[in-house]
N, CA, C and O atoms as CSV, one atom per row, in Angstrom:
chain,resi,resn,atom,element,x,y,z
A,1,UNK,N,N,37.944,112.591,51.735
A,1,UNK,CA,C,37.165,112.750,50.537
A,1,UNK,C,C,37.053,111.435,49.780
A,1,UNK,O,O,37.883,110.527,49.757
A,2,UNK,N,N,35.981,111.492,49.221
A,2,UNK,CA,C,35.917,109.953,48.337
A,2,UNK,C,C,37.010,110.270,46.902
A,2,UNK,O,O,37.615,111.327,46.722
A,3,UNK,N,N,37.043,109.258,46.146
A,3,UNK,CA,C,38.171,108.639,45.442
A,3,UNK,C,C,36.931,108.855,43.879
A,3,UNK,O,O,35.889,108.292,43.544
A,4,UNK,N,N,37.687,109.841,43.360
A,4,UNK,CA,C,36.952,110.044,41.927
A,4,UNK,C,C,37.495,109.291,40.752
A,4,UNK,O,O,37.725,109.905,39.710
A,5,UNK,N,N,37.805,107.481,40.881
A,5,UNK,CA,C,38.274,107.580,39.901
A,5,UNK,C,C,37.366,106.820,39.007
A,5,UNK,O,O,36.480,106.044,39.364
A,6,UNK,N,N,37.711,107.152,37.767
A,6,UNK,CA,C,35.997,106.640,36.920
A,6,UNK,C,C,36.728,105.012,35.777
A,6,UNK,O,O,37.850,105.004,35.272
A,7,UNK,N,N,36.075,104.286,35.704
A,7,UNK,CA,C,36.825,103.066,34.782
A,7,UNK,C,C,36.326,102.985,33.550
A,7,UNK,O,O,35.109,102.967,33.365
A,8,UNK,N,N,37.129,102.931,32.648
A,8,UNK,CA,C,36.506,103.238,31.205
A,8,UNK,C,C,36.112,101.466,30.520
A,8,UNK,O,O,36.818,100.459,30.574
A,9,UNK,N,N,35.159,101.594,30.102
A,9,UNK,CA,C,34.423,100.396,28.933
A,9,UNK,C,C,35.053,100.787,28.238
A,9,UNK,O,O,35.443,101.952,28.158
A,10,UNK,N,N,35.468,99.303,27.119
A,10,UNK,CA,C,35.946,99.546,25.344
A,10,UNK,C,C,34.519,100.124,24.903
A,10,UNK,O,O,33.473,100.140,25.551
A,11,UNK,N,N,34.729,100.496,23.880
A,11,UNK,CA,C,33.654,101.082,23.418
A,11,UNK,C,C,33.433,100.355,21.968
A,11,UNK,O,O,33.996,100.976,21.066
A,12,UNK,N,N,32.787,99.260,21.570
A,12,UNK,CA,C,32.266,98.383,20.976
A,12,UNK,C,C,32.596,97.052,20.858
A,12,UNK,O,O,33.232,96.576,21.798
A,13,UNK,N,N,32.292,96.267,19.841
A,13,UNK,CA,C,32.733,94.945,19.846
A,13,UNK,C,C,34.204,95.270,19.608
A,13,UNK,O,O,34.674,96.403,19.500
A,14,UNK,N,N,35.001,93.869,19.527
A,14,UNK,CA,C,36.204,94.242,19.148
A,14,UNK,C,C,36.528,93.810,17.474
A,14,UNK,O,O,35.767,93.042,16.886
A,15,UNK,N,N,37.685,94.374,16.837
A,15,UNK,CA,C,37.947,94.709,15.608
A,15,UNK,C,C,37.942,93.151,14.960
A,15,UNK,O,O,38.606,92.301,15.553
A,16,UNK,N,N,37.341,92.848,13.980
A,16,UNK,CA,C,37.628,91.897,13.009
A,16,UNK,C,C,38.999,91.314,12.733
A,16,UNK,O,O,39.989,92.042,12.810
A,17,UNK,N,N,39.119,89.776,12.349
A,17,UNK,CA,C,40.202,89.649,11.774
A,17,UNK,C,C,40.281,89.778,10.154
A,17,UNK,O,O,39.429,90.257,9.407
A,18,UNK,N,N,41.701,89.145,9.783
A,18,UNK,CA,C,41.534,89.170,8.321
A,18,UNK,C,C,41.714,90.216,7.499
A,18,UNK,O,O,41.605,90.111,6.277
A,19,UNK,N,N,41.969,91.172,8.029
A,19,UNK,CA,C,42.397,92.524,7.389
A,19,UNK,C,C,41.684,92.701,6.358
A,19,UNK,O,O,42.487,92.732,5.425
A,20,UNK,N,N,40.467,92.862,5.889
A,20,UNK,CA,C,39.393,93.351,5.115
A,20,UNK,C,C,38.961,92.034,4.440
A,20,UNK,O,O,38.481,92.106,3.309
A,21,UNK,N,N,39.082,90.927,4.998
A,21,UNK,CA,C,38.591,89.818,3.943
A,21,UNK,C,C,37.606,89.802,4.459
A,21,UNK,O,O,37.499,90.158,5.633
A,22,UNK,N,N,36.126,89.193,3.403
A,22,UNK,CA,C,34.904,89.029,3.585
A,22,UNK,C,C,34.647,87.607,4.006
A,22,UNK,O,O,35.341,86.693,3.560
A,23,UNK,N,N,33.523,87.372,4.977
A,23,UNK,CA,C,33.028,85.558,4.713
A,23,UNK,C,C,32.932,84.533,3.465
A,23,UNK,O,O,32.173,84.873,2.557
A,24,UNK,N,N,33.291,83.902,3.397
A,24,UNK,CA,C,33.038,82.862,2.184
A,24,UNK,C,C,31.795,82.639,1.493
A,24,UNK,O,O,31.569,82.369,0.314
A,25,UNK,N,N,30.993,82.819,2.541
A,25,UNK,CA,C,29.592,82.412,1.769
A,25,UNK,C,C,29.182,83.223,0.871
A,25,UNK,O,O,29.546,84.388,1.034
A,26,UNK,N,N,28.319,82.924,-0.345
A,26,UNK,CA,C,28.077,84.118,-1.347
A,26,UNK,C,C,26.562,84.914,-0.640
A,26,UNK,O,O,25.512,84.469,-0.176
A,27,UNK,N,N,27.011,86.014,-0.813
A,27,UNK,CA,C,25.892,86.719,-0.209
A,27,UNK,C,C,26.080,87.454,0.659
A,27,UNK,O,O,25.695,88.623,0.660
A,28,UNK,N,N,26.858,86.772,1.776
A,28,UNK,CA,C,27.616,87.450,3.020
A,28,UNK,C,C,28.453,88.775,2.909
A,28,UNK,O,O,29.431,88.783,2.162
A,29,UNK,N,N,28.175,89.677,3.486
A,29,UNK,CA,C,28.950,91.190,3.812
A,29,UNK,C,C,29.536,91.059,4.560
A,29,UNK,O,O,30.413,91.921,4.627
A,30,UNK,N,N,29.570,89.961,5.689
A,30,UNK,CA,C,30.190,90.219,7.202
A,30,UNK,C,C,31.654,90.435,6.986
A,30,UNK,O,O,32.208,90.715,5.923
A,31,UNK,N,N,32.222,90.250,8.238
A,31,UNK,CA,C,34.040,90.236,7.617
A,31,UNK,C,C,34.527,89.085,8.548
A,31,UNK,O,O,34.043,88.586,9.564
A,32,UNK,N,N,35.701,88.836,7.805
A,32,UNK,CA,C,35.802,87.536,8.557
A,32,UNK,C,C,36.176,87.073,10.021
A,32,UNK,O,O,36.330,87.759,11.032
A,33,UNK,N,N,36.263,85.899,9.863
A,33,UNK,CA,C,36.394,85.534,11.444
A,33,UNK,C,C,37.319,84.395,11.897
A,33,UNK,O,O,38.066,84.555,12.862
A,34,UNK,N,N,37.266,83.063,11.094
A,34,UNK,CA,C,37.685,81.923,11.059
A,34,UNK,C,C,37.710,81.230,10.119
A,34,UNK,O,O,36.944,81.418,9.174
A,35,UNK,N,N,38.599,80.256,10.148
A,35,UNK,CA,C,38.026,79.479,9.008
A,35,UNK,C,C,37.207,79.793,7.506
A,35,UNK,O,O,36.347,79.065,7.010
A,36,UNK,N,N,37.733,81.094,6.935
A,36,UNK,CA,C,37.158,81.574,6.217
A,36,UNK,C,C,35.418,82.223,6.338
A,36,UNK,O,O,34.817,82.731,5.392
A,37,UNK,N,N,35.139,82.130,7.045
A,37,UNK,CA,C,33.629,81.829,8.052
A,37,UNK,C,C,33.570,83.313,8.457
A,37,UNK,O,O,34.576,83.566,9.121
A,38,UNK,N,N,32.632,84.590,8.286
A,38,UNK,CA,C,32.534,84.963,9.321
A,38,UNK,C,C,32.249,84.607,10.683
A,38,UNK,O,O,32.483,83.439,10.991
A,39,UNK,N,N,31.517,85.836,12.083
A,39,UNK,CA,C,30.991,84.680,13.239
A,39,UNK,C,C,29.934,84.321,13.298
A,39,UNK,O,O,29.603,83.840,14.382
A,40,UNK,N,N,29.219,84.355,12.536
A,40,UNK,CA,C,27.414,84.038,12.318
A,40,UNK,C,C,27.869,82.084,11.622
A,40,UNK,O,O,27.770,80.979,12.155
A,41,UNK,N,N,28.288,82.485,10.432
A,41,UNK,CA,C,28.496,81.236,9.909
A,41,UNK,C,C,29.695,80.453,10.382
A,41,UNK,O,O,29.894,79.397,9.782
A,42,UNK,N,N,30.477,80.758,11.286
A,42,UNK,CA,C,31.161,79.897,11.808
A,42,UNK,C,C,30.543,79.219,12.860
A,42,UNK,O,O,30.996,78.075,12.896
A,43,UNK,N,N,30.037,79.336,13.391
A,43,UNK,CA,C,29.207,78.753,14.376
A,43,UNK,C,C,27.913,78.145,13.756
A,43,UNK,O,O,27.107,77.616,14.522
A,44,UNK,N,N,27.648,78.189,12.347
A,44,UNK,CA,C,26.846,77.388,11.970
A,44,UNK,C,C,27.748,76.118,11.446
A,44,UNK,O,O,27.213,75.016,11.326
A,45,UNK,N,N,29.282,76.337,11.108
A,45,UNK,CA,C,29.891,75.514,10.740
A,45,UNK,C,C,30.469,74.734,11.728
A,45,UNK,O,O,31.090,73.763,11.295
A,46,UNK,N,N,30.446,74.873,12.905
A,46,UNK,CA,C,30.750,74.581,14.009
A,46,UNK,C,C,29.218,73.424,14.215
A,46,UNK,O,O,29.239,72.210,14.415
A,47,UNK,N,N,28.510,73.959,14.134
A,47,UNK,CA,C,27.520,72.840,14.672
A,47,UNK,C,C,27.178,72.076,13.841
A,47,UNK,O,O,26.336,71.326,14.334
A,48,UNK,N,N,27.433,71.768,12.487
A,48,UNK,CA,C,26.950,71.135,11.157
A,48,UNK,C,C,26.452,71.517,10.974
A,48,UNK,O,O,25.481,70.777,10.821
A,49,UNK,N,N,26.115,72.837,10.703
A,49,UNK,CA,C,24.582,72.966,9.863
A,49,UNK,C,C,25.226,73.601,8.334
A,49,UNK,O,O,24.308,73.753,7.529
A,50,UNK,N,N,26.247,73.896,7.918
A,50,UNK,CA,C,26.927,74.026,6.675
A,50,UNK,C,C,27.010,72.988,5.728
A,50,UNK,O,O,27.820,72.173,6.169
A,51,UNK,N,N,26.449,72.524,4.353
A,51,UNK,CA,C,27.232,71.822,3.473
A,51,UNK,C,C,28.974,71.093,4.087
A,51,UNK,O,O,29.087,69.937,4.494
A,52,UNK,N,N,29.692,71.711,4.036
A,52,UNK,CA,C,31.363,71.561,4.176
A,52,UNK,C,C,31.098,71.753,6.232
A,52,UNK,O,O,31.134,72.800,6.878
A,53,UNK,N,N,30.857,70.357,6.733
A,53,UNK,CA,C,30.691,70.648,8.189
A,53,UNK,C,C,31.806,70.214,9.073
A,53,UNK,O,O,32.570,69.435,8.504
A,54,UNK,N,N,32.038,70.426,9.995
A,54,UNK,CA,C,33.445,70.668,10.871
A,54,UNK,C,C,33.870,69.383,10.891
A,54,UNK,O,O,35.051,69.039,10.928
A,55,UNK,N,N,32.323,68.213,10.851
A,55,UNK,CA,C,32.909,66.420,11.115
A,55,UNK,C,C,31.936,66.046,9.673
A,55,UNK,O,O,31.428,66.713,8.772
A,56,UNK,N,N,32.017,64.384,10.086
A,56,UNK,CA,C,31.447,64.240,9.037
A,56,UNK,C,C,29.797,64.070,9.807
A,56,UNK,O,O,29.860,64.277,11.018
A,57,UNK,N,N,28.783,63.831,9.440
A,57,UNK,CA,C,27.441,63.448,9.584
A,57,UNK,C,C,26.753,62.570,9.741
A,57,UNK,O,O,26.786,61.899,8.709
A,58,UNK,N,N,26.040,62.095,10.530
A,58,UNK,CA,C,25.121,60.671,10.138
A,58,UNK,C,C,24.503,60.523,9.101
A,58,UNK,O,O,24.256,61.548,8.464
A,59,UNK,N,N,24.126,59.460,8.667
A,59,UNK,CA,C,23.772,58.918,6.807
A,59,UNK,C,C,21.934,59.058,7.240
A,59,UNK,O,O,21.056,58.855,6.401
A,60,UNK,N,N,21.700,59.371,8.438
A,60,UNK,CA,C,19.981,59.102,8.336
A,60,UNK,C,C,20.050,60.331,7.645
A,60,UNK,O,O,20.989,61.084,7.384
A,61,UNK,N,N,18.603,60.366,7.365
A,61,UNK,CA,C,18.090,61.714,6.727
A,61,UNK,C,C,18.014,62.887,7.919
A,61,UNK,O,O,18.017,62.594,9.115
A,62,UNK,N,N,17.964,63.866,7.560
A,62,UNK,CA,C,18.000,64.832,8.805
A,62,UNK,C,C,18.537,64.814,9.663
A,62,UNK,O,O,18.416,65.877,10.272
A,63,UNK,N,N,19.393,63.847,10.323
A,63,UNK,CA,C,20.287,63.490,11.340
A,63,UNK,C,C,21.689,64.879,11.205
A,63,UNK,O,O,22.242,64.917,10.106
A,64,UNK,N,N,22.043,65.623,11.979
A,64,UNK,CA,C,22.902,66.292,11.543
A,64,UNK,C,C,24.265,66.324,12.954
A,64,UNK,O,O,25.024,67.249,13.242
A,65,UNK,N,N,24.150,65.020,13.549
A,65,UNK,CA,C,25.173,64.459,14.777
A,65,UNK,C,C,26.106,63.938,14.044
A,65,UNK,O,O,25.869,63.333,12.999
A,66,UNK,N,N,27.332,64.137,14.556
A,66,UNK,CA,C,28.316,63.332,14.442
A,66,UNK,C,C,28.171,62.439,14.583
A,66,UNK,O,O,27.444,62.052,15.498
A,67,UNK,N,N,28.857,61.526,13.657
A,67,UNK,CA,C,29.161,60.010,12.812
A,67,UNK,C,C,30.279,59.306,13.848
A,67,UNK,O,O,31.485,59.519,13.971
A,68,UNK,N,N,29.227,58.224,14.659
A,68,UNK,CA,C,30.127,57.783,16.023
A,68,UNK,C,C,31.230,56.721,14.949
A,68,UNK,O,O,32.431,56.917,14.762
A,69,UNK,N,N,30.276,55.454,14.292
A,69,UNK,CA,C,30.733,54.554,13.628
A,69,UNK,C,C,30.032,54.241,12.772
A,69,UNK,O,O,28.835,54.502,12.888
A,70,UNK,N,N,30.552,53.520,11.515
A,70,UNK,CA,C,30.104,53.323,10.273
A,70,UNK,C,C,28.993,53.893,9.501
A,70,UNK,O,O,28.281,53.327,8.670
A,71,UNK,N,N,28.952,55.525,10.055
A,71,UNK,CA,C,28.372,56.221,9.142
A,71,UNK,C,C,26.869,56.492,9.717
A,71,UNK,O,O,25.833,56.906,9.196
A,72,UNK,N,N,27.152,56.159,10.754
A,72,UNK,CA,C,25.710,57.255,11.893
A,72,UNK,C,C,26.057,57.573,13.320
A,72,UNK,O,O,27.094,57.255,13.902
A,73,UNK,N,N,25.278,58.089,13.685
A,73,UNK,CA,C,25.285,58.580,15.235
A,73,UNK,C,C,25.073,57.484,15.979
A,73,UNK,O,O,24.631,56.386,15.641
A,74,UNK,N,N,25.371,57.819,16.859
A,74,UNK,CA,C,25.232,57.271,18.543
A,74,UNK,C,C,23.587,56.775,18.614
A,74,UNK,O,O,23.391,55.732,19.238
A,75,UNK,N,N,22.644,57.317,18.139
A,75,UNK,CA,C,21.247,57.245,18.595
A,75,UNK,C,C,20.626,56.442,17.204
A,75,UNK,O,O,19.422,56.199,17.118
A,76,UNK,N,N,21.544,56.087,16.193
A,76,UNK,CA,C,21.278,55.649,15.193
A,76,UNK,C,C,21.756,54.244,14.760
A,76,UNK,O,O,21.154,53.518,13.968
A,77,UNK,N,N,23.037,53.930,15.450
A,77,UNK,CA,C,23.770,52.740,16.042
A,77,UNK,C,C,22.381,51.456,16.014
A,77,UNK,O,O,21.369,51.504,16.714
A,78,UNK,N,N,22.577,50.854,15.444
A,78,UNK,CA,C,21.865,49.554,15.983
A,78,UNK,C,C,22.106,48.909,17.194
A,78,UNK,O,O,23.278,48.542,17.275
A,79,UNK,N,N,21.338,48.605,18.284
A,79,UNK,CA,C,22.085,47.837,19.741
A,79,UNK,C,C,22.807,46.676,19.567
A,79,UNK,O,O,22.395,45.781,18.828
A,80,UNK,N,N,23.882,46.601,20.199
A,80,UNK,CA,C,24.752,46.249,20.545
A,80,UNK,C,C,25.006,44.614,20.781
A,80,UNK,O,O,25.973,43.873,20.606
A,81,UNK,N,N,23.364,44.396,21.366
A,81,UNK,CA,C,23.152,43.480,22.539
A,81,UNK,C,C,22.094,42.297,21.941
A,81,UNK,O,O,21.255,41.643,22.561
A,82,UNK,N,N,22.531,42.262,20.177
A,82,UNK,CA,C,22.229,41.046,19.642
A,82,UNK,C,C,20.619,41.266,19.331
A,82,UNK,O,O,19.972,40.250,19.072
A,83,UNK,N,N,19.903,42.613,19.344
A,83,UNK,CA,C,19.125,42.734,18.869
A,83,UNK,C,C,18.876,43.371,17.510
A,83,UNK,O,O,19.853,44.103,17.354
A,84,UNK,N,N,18.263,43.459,16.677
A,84,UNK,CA,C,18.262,43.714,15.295
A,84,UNK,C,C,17.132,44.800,15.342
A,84,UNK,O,O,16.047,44.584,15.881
A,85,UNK,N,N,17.468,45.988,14.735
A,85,UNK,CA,C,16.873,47.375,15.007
A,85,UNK,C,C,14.991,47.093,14.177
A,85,UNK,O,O,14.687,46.702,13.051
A,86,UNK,N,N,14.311,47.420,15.106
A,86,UNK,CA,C,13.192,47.107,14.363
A,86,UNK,C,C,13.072,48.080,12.808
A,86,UNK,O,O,13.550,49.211,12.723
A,87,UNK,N,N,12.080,47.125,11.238
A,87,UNK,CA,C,12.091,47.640,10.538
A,87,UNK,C,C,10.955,48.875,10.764
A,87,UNK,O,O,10.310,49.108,11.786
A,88,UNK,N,N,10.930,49.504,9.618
A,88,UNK,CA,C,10.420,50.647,9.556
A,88,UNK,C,C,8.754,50.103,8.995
A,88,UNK,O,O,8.836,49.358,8.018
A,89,UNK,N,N,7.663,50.309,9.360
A,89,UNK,CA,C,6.634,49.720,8.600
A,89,UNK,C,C,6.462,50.581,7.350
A,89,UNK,O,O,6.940,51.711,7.242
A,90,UNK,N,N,5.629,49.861,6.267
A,90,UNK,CA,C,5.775,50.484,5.239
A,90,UNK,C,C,4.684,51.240,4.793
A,90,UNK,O,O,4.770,51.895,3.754
């Protein structure tokens, strides 16, 4: 005879941490998760996109990469190789 045995799924996400504390952000219902963060906004805090972000930021405008050296990114870096970053026309 075949083998009736059946395997059970949890049956939803799993339980929150924090024992009834809410996310930090004002507005937020969620419950928490990390870092004061629920998981929606922790993972926005995780990627910089928060005010208070996990690193610090590059100084360009809109730039929202981590700050390799003296206050920009990697792609924002002036080269290296004795050339002087062209200006911006005006």
């Amino acid at each position: 005879m075949a083998d009736t045995t059946t395997t059970t799924r949890k049956a939803g996400a799993p339980k929150p941490k924090g024992n009834g504390k809410t996310c930090s952000i004002e507005g937020c219902k969620r419950s928490y998760q990390a870092k004061n963060y629920c998981f929606f906004h922790y993972d926005k805090w995780k990627a910089g996109e928060l005010p208070k972000s996990r690193y610090k930021t590059c100084g360009n405008e809109a730039c929202l990469k981590k700050v390799t050296a003296h206050g920009l990114c990697a792609e924002h870096q002036p080269k290296k190789a004795g050339v002087a970053p062209a200006a911006a026309p005006a």
